[in-house]
C-alpha positions as CSV (number, residue, x, y, z in Angstrom):
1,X,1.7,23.4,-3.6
2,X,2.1,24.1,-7.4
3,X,4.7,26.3,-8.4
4,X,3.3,29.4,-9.1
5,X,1.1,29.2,-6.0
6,X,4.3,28.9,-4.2
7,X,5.6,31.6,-5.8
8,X,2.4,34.0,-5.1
9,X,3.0,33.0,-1.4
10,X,6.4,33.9,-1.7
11,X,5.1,37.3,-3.1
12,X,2.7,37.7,-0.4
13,X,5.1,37.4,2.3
14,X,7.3,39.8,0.7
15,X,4.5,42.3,0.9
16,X,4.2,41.4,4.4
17,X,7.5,43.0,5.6
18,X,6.8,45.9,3.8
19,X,5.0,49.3,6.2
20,X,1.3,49.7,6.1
21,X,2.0,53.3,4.9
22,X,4.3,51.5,1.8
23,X,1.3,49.6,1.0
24,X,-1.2,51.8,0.9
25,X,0.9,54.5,-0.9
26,X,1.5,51.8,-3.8
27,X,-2.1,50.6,-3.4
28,X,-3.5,54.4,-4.4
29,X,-1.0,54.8,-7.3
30,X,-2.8,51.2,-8.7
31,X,-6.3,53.0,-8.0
32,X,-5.1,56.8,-9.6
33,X,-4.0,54.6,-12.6
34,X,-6.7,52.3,-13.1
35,X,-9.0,55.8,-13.4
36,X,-6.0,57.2,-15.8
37,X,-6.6,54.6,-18.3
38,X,-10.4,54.8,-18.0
39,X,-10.5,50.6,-17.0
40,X,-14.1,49.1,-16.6
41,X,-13.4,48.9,-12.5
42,X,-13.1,52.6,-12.7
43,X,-16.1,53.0,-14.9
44,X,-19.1,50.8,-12.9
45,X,-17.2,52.7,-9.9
46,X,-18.3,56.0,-11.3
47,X,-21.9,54.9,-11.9
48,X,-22.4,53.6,-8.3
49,X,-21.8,57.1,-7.0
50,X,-23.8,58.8,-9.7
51,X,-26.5,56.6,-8.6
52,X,-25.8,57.2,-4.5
53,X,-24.5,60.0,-5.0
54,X,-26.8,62.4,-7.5
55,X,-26.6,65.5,-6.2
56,X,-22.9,65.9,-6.5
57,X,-21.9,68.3,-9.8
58,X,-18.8,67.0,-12.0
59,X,-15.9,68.3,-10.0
60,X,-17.5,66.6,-7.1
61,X,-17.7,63.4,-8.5
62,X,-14.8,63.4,-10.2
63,X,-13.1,63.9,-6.7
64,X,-14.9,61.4,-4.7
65,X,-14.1,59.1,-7.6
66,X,-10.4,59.5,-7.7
67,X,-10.7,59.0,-3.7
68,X,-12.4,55.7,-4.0
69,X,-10.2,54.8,-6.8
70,X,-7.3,55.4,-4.3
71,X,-9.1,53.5,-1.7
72,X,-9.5,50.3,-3.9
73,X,-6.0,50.1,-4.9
74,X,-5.2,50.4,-1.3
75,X,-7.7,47.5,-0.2
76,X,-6.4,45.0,-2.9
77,X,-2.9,45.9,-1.8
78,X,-3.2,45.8,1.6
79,X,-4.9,42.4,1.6
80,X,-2.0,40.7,0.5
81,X,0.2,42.5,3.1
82,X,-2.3,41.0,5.7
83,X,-1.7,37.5,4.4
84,X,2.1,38.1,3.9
85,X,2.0,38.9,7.7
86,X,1.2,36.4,10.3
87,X,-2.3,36.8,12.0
88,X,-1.4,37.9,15.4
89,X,1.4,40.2,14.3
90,X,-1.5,41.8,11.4
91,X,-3.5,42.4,14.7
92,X,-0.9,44.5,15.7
93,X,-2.2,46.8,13.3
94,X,-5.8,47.3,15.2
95,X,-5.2,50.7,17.0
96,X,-9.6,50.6,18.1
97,X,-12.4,48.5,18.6
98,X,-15.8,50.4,19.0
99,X,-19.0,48.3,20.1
100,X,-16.9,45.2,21.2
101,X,-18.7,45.4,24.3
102,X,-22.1,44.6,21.6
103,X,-20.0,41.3,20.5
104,X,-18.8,40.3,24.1
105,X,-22.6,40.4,25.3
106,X,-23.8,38.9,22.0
107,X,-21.5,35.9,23.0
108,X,-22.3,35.9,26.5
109,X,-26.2,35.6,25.5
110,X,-25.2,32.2,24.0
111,X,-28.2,32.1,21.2
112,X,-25.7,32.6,18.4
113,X,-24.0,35.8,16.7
114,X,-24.6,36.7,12.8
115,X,-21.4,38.9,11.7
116,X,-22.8,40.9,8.9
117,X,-19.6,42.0,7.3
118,X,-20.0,44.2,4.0
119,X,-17.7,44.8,1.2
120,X,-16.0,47.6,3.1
121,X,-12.6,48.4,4.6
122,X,-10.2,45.4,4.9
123,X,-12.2,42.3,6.0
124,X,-9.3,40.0,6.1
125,X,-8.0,41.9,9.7
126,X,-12.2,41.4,10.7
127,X,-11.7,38.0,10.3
128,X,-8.5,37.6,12.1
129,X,-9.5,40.0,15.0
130,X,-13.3,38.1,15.5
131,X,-11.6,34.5,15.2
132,X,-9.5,35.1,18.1
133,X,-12.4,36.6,20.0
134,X,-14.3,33.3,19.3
135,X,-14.2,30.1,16.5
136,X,-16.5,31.6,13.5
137,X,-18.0,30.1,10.3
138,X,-18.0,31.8,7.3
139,X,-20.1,31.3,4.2
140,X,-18.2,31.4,0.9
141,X,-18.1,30.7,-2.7
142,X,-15.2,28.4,-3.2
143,X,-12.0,30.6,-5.9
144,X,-12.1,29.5,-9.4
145,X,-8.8,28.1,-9.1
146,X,-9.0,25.0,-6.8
147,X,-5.4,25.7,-5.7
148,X,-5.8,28.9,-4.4
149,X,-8.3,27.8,-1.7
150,X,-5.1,26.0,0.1
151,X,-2.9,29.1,0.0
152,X,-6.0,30.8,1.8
153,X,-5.9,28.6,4.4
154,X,-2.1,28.6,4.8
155,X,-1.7,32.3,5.0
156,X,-5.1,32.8,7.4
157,X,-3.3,30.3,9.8
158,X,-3.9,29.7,13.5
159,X,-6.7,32.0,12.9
160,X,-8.3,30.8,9.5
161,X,-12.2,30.6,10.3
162,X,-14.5,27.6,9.2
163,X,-15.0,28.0,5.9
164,X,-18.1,26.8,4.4
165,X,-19.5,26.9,0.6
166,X,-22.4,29.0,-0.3
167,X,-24.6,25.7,-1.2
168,X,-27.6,24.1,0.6
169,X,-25.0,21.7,2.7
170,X,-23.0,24.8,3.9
171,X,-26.3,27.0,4.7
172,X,-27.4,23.8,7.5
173,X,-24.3,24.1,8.6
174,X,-24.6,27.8,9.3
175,X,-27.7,26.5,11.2
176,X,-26.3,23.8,13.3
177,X,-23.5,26.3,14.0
178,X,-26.1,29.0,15.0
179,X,-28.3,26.3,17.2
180,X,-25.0,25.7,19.1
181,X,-24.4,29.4,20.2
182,X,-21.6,29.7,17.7
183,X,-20.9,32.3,15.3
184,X,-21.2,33.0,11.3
185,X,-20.4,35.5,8.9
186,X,-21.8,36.5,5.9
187,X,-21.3,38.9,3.5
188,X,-24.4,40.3,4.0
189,X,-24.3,43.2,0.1
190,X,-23.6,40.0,-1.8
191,X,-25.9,39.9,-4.8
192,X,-27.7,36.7,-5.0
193,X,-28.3,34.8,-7.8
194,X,-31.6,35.4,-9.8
195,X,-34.8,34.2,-8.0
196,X,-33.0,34.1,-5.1
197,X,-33.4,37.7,-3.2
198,X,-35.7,40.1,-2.6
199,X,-35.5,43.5,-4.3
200,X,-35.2,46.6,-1.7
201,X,-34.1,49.7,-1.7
202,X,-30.3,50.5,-1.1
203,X,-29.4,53.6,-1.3
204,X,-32.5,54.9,-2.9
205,X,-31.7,52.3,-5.6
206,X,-33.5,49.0,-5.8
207,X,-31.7,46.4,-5.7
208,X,-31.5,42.6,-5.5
209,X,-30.7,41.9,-2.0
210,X,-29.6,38.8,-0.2
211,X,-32.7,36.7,2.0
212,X,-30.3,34.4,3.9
213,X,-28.9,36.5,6.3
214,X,-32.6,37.4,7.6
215,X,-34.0,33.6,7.1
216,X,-30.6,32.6,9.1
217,X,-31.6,35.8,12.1
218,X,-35.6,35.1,12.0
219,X,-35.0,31.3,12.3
220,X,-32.5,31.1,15.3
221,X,-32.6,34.3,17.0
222,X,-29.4,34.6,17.1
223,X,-27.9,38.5,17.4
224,X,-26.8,40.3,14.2
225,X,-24.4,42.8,14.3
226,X,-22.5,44.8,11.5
227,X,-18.7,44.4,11.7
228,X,-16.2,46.4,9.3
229,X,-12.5,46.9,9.9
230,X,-12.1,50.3,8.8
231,X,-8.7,52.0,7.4
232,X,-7.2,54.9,8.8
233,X,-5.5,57.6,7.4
234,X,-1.3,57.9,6.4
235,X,-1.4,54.1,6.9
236,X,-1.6,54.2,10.8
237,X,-3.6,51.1,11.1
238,X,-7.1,49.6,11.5
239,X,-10.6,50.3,13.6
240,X,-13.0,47.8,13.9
241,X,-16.2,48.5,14.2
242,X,-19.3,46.6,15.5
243,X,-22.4,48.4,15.0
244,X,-26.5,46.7,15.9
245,X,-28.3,45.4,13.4
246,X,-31.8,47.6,12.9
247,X,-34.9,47.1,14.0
248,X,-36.9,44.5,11.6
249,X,-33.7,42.8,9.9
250,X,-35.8,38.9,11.8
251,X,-39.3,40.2,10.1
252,X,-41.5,37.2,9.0
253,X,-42.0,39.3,5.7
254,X,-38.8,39.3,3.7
255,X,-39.4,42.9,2.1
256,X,-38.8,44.3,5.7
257,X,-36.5,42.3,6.6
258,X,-34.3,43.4,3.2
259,X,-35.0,47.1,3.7
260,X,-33.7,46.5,7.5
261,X,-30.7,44.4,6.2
262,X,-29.5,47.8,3.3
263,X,-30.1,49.6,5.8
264,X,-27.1,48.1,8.4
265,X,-25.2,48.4,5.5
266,X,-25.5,51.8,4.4
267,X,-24.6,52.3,7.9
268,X,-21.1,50.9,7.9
269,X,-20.4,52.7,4.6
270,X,-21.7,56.1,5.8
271,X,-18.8,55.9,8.6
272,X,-16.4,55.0,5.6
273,X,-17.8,56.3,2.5
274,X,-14.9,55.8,0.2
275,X,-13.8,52.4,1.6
276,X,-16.7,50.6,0.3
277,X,-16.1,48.5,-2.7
278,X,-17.8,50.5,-5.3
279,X,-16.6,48.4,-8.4
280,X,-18.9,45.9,-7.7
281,X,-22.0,45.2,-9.5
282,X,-24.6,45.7,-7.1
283,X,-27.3,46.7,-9.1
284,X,-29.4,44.5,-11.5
285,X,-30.6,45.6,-15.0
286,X,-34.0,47.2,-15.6
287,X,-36.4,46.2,-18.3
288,X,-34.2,47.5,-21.0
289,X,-30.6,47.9,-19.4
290,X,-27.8,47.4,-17.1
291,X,-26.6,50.5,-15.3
292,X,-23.6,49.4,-16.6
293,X,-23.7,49.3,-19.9
């Protein structure tokens, strides 16, 4: 490896050693901070909760705010204290599973499982906890930095999943992996490039969502299910949660099919409000403007 990947992986398994509770305590002085000096993270955070969130007056917001702030600082921390550990003792840090008995069936049926895994909690431990449940596939876009793709799969380890790249090779072999009985994730709030969603509502927003995920369900008939890992409270560790996907996410017409899939979603990040990564840019401009701006 080059010398300053080594020396991030050096880094990461430094964090490793350190408590869950350490972590998370540095990881919510980074988010209190990053609000402190007003940074643009902070800023397209606070217009995703004035859009989900209207009703709430200023003090309101401005709490919820500083408590997903927090949460942020704790997710990019705690990340690299996953990958600083080693995957089986990171699963150590699973203290519940609710609807595994959904997943165990889902694999049991043998038509193939869809792992709809949002932008919430700390998806890292997901992955580890549903690869040694079972070999997945995940669909990815490959990091800017070539080198940093290796140091992924040297820290995932033993329980690394298949990862393939978001590109018309990689989405056949979500199929072929599907036809097989096998399982796939996908991220399923990923905005997708222009021309290639369908808007629906999310939130009471609209928004460009991702067709993929119901192409992939509708197609193979394979079970979707929502997964998070979800982080609990004074850094005791981790529930995972597997939820059903709802009714109409394999419709024939796309428009249902994307109100069914923001729908699973908002589902997950109701249980976990604050966990959900509200810095990201999940809603496209109007005619005049981005929300952003």
């Amino acid at each position: 490896m080059r010398f300053d990947i080594t020396l991030l992986y050096l880094v990461l398994r430094l964090l490793g050693k350190l408590p869950l509770h350490t972590l998370h305590g540095l990881g919510a002085a980074i988010g209190r901070f990053s609000l402190w000096r007003h940074s643009r993270t902070a800023h397209i955070t606070s217009v995703n909760l004035r859009i989900v969130r209207r009703g709430l007056d200023e003090a309101a917001h401005a709490a919820l705010l500083r408590s997903v702030m927090e949460e942020s600082g704790k997710s990019a921390i705690e990340i690299a204290g996953i990958w600083g550990r080693d995957a089986e003792r990171a699963l150590d840090l699973v203290r519940d599973v609710r609807g595994e008995a959904l997943f165990d069936a889902a694999l049991a049926a043998g038509k193939g499982v869809i792992i709809a895994a949002p932008h919430l909690g700390c998806w890292e431990l997901l992955n580890y906890w549903l690869c040694r449940k079972t070999p997945m596939a995940i669909l990815y876009r490959p990091p800017r930095i070539a080198a940093v793709e290796g140091l992924l799969r040297k820290v995932r380890g033993a329980l690394a999943p298949e990862q393939v790249r978001a590109e018309g090779a990689g989405v056949r072999t979500l199929y072929k992996r599907l036809a097989a009985g096998g399982t796939v994730g996908i991220l399923p709030d990923q905005k997708p490039r222009a021309g290639e969603g369908e808007v629906a509502p999310f939130f009471g927003q609209q928004a460009l969502t991702m067709v993929l995920l119901p192409r992939l369900a509708a197609r193979t008939g394979a079970t979707v299910l929502f997964a998070f890992a979800e982080r609990l409270p004074r850094g005791e560790g981790f529930r995972i949660h597997l939820l059903p996907a709802p009714a109409g996410l394999d419709d024939a017409d796309l428009a249902v099919a994307c109100r069914a899939l923001n729908r699973g979603v908002e589902q997950c990040v109701e249980l976990a409000f604050t966990q959900y990564q509200w810095h990201y840019k999940r809603y496209s401009a109007d005619a005049w403007r981005s929300p952003y701006d």
